[in-house]
ROSE-4610 file (N, C-alpha, C; in Angstrom, 1 decimal, always signed):
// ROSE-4610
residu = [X/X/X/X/X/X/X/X/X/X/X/X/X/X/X/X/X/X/X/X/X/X/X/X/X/X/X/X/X/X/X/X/X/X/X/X/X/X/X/X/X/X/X/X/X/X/X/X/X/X/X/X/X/X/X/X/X/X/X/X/X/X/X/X/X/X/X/X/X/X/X/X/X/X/X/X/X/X/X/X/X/X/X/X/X/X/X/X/X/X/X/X/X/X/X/X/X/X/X/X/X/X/X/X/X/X/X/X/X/X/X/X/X/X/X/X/X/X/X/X/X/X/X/X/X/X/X/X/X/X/X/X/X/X/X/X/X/X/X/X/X/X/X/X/X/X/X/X/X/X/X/X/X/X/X/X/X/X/X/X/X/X/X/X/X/X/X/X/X/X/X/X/X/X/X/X/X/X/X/X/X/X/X/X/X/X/X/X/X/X/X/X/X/X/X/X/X/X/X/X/X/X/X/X/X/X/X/X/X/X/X/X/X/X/X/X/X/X/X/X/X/X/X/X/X/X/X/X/X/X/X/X/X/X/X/X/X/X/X/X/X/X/X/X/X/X/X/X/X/X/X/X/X/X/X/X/X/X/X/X/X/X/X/X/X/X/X/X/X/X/X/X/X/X/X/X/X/X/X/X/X/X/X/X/X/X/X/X/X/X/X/X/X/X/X/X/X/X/X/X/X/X/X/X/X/X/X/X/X/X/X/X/X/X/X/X/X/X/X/X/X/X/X/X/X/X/X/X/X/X/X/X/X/X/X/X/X/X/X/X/X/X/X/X/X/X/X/X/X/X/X/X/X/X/X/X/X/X/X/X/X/X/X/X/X/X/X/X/X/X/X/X/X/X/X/X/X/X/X/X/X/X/X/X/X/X/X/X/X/X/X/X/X/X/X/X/X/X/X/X/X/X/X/X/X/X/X/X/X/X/X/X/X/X/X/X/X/X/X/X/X/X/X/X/X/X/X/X/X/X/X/X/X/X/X/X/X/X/X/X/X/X/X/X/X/X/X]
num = [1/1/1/2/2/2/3/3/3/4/4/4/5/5/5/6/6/6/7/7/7/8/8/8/9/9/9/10/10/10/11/11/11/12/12/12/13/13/13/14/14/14/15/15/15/16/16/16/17/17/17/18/18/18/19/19/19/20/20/20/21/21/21/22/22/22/23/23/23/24/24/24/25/25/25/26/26/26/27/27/27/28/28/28/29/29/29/30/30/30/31/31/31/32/32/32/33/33/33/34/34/34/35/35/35/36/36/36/37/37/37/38/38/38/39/39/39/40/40/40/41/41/41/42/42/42/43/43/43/44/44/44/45/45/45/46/46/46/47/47/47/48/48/48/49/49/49/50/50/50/51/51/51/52/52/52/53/53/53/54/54/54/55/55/55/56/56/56/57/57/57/58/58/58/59/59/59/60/60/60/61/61/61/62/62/62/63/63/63/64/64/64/65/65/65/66/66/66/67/67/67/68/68/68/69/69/69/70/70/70/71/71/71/72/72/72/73/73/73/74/74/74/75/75/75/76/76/76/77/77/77/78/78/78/79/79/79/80/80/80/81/81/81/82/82/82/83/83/83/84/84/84/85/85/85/86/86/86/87/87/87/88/88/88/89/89/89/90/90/90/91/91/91/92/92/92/93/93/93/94/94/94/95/95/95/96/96/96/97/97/97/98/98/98/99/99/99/100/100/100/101/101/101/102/102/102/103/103/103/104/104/104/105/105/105/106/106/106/107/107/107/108/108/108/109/109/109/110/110/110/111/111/111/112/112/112/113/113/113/114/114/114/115/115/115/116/116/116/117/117/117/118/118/118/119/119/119/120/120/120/121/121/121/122/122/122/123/123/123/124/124/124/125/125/125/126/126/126/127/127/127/128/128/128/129/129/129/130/130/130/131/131/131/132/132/132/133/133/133/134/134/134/135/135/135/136/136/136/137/137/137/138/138/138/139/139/139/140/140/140/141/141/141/142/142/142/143/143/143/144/144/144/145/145/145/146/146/146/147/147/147/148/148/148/149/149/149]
x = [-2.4/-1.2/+0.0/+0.8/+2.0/+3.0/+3.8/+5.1/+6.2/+7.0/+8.4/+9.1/+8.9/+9.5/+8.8/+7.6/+7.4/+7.9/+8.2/+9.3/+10.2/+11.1/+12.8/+12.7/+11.8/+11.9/+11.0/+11.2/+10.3/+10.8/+10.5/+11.3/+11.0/+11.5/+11.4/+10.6/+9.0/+8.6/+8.1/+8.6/+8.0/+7.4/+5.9/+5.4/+5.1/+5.1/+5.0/+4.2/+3.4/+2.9/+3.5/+4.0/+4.6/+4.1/+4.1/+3.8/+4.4/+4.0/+4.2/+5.6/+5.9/+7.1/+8.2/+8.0/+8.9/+9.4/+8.9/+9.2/+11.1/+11.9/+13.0/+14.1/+13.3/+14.2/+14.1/+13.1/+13.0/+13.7/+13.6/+14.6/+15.7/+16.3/+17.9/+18.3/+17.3/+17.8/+17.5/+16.5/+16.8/+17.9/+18.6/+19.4/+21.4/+21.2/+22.6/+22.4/+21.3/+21.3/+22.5/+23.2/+24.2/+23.8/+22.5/+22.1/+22.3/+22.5/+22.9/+21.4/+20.3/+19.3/+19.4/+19.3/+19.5/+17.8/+17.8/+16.7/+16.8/+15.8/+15.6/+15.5/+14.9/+14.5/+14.2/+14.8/+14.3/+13.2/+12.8/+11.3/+10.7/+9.5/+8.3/+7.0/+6.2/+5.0/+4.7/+3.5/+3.4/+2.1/+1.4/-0.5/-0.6/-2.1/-2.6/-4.1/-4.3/-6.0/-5.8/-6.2/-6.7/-8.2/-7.7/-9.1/-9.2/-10.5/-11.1/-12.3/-12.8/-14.0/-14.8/-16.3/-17.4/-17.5/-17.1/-17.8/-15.8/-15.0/-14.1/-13.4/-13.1/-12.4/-10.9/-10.1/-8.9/-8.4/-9.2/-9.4/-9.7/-10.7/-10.7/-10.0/-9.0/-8.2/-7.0/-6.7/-5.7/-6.0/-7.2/-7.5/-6.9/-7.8/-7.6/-6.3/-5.3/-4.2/-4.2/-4.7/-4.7/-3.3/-2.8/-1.5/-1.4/-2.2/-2.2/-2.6/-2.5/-3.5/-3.1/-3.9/-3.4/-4.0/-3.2/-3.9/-3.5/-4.4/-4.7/-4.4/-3.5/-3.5/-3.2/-3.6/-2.8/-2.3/-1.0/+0.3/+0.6/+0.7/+1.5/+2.5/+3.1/+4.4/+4.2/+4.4/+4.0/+3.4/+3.2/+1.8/+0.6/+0.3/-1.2/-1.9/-3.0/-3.9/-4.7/-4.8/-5.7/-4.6/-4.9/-4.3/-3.5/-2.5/-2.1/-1.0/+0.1/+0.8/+1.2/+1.1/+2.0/+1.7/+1.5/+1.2/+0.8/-0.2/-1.3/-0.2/-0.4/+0.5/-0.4/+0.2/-0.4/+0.0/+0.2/+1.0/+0.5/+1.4/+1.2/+1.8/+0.8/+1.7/+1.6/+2.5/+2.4/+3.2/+2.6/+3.0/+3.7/+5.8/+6.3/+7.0/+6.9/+7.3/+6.6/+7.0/+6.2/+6.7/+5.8/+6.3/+5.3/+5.7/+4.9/+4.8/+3.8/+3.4/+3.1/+3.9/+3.5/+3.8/+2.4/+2.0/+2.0/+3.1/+2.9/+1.7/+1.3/+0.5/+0.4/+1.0/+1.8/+0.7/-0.3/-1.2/-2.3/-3.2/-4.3/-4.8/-6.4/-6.9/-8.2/-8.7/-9.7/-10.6/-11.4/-11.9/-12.4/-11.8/-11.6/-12.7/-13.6/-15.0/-15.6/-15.2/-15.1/-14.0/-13.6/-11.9/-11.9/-13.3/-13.2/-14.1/-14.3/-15.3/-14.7/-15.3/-14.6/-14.5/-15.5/-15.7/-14.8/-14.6/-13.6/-12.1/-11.6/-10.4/-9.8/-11.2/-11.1/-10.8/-11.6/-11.1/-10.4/-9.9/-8.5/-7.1/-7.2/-6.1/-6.4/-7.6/-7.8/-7.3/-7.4/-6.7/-4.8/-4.8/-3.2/-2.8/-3.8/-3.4/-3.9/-3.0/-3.2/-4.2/-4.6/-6.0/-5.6/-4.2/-3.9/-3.6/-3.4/-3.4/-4.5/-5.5/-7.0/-7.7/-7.7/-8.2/-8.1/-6.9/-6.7/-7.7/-8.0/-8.9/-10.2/-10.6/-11.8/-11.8/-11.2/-12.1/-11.8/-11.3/-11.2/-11.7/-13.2/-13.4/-13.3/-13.7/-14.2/-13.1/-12.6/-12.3/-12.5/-11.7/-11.9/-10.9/-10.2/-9.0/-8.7/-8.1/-7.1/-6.0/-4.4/-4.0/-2.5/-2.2/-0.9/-0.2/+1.2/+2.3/+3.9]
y = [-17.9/-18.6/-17.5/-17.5/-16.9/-17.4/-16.4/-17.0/-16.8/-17.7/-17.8/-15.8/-15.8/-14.2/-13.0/-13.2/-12.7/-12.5/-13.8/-13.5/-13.3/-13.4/-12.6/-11.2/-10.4/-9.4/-9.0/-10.1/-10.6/-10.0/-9.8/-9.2/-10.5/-11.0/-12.1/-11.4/-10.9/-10.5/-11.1/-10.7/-11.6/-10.2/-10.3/-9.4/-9.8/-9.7/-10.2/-9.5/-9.6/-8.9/-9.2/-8.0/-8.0/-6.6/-6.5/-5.6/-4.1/-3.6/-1.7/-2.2/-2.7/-2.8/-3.5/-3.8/-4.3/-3.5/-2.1/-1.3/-1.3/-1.1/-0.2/-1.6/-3.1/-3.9/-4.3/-3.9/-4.1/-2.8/-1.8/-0.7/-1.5/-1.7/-1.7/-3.1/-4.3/-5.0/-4.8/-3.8/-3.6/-2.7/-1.3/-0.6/-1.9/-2.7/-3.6/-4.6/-4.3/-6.3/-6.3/-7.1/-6.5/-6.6/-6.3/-6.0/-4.7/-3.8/-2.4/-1.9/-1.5/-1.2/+0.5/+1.2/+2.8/+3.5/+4.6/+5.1/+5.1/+4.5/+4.5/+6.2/+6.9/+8.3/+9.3/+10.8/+11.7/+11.8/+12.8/+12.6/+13.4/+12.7/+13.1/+12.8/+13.7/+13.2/+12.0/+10.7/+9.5/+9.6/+9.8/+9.8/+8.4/+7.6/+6.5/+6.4/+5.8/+6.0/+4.4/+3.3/+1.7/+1.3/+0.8/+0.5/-1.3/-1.3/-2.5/-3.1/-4.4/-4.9/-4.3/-4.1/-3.8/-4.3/-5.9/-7.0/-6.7/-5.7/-5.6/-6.8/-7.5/-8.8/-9.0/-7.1/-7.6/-7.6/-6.7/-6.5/-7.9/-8.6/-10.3/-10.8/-10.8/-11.6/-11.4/-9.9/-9.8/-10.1/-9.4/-10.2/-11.4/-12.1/-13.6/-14.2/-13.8/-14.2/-14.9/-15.0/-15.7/-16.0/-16.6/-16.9/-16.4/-16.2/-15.8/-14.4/-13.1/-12.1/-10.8/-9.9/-8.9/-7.4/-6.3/-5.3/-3.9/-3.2/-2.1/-1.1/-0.3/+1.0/+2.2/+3.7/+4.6/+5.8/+5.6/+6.2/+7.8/+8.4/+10.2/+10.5/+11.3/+12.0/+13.5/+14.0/+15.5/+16.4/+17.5/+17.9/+17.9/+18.0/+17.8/+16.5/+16.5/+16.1/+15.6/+16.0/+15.7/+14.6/+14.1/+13.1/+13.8/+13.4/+14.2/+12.9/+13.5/+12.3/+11.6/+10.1/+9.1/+7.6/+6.8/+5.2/+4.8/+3.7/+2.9/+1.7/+1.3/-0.2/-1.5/-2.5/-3.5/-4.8/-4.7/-4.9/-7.2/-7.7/-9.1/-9.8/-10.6/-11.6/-13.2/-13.7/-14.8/-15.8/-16.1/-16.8/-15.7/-15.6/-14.6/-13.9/-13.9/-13.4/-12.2/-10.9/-9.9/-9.2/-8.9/-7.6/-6.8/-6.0/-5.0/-4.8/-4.8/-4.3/-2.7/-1.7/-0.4/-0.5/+0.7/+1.3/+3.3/+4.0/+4.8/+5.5/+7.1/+8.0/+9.1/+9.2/+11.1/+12.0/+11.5/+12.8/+12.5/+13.2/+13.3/+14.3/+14.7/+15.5/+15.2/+16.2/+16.0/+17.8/+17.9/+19.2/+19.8/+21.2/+21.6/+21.6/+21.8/+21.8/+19.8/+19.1/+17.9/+16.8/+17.9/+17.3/+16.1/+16.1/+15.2/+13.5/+13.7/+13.1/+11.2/+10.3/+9.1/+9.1/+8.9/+8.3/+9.7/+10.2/+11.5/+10.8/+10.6/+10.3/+9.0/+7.8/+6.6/+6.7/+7.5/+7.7/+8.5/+9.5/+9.9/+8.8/+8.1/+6.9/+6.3/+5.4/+4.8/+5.0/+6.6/+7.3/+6.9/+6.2/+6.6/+4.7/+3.9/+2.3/+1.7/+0.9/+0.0/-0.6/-1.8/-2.3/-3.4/-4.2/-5.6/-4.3/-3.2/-2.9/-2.3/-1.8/-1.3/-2.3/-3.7/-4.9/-4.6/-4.0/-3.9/-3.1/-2.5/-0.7/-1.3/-1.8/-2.0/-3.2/-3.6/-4.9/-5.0/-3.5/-3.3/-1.4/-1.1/+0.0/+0.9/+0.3/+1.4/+1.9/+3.1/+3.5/+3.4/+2.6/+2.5/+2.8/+3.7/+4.0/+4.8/+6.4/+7.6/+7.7/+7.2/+7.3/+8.6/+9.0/+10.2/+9.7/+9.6/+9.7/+10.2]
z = [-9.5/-9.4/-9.3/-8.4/-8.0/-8.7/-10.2/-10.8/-9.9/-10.0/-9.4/-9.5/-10.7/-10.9/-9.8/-9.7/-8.6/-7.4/-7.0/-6.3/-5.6/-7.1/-7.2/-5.9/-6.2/-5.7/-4.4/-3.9/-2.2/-1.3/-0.2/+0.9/+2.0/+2.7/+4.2/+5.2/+5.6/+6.2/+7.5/+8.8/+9.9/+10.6/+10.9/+12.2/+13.3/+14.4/+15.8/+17.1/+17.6/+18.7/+20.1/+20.3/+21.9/+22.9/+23.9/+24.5/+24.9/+25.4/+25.0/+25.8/+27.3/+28.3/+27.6/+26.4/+25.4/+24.4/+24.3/+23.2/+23.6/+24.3/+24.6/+23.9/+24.9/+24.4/+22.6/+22.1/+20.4/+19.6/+20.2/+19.8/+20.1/+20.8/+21.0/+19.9/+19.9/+19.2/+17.8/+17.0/+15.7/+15.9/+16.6/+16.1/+16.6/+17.2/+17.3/+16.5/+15.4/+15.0/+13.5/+13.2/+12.3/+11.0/+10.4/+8.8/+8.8/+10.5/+10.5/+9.7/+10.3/+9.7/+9.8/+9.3/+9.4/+8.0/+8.4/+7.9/+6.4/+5.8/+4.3/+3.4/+4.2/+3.8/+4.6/+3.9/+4.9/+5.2/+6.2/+7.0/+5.7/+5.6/+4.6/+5.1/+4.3/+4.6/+3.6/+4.5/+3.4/+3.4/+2.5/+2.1/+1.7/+2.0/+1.3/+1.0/+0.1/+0.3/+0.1/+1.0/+1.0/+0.5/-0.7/-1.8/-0.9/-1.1/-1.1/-1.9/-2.0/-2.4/-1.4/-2.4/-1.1/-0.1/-0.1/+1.6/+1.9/+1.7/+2.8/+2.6/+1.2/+1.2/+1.6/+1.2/+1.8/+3.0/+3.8/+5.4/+6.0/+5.4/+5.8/+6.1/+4.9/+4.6/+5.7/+5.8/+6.3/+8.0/+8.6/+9.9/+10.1/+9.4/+9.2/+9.1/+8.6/+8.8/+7.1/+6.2/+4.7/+4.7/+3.9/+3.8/+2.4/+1.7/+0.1/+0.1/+0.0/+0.1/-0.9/-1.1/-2.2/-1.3/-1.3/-0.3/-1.7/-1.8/-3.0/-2.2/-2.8/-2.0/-3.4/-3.1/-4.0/-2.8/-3.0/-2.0/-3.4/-2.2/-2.5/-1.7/-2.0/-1.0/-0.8/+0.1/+0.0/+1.2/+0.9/+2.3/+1.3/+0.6/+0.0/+0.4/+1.3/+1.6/+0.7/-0.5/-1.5/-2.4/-2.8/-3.8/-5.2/-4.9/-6.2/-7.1/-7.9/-8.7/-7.8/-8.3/-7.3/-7.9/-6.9/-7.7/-7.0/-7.9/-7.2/-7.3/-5.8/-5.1/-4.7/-5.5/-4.7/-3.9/-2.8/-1.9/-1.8/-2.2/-2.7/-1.0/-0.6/+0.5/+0.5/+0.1/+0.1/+1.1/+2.4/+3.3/+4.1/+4.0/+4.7/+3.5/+2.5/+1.2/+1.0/+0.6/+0.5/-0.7/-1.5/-2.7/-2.8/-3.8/-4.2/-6.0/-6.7/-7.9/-7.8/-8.7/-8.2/-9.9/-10.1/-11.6/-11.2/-11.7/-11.8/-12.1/-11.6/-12.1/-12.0/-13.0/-13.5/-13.5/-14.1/-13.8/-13.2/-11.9/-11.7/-11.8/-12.7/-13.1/-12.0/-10.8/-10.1/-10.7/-11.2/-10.9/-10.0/-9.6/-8.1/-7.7/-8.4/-7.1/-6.9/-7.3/-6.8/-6.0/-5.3/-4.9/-4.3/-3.6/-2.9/-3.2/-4.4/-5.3/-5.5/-5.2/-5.5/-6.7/-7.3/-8.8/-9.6/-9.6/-10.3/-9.9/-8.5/-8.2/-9.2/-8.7/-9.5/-11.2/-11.8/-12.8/-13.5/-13.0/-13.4/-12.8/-11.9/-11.7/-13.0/-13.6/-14.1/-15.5/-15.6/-17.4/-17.3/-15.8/-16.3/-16.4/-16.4/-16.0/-17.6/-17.6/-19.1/-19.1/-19.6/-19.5/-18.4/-18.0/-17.3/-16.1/-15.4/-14.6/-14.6/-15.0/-14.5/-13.5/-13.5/-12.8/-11.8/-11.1/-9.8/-9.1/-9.6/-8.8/-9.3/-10.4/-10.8/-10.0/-9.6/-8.5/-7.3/-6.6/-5.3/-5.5/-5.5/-6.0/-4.8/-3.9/-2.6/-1.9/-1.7/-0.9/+0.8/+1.5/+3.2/+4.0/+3.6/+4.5/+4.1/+4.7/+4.4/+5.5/+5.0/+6.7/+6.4/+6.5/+6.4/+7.9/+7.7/+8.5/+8.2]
């Protein structure tokens, strides 16, 4: 069940599919539309690694269009390629309402010759989450996505 407090801090999300001969007219109307949309942050690099259930439940969901849905991610900032401090996000949609639950994580301890190790990554995240934020990762364990932009 979704509390009202959740969300206070929603955002109004609408996404839409239109075609590539469309790009020039969707540029000109986000940069004239008057909420004056301008760049949130300087250019950075953004790392994610997209956790999921084994059978790929949030990928389902999200194909599918769910109107209820929860998407796990742990986001970095940086050029390191390998995961370093940052926060595990969990990206809530309900209907066109969207937030985010983000749990800091100040330290990740990977030992270098397993850098690339799941179960080492999973549990150093896991040293920095309380026991009501551990549920998230422990029930979306797999790693299925690495995307940097």
């Amino acid at each position: 069940m979704i509390q009202s407090a959740e969300l206070e801090g929603a955002r109004y999300e609408v996404k839409f599919v239109t075609e590539e001969r469309n790009l020039d007219l969707i540029l000109n109307w986000v940069k004239l539309h008057s909420a004056g949309f301008k760049t949130a942050h300087d250019d950075r690099w953004v790392n994610n690694i997209y956790l999921d259930k084994l059978n790929y439940f949030a990928y389902t969901e999200n194909i599918s269009g769910a109107s209820v849905r929860h998407k796990v991610r742990y986001r970095w900032y940086g050029e390191s390629d390998l995961p370093i401090a940052g926060k595990l996000e969990v990206k809530c949609r309900r209907n066109v309402f969207g937030w985010k639950k983000v749990f800091d994580i100040r330290d990740i301890n990977i030992p270098e010759d397993s850098l690339r190790s799941v179960s080492d990554f999973r549990k150093s995240v896991l040293l920095n989450l309380n026991r009501s934020e551990r549920v998230w990762l422990e029930n979306n364990p797999q790693p299925v996505m690495l995307n940097r932009y």
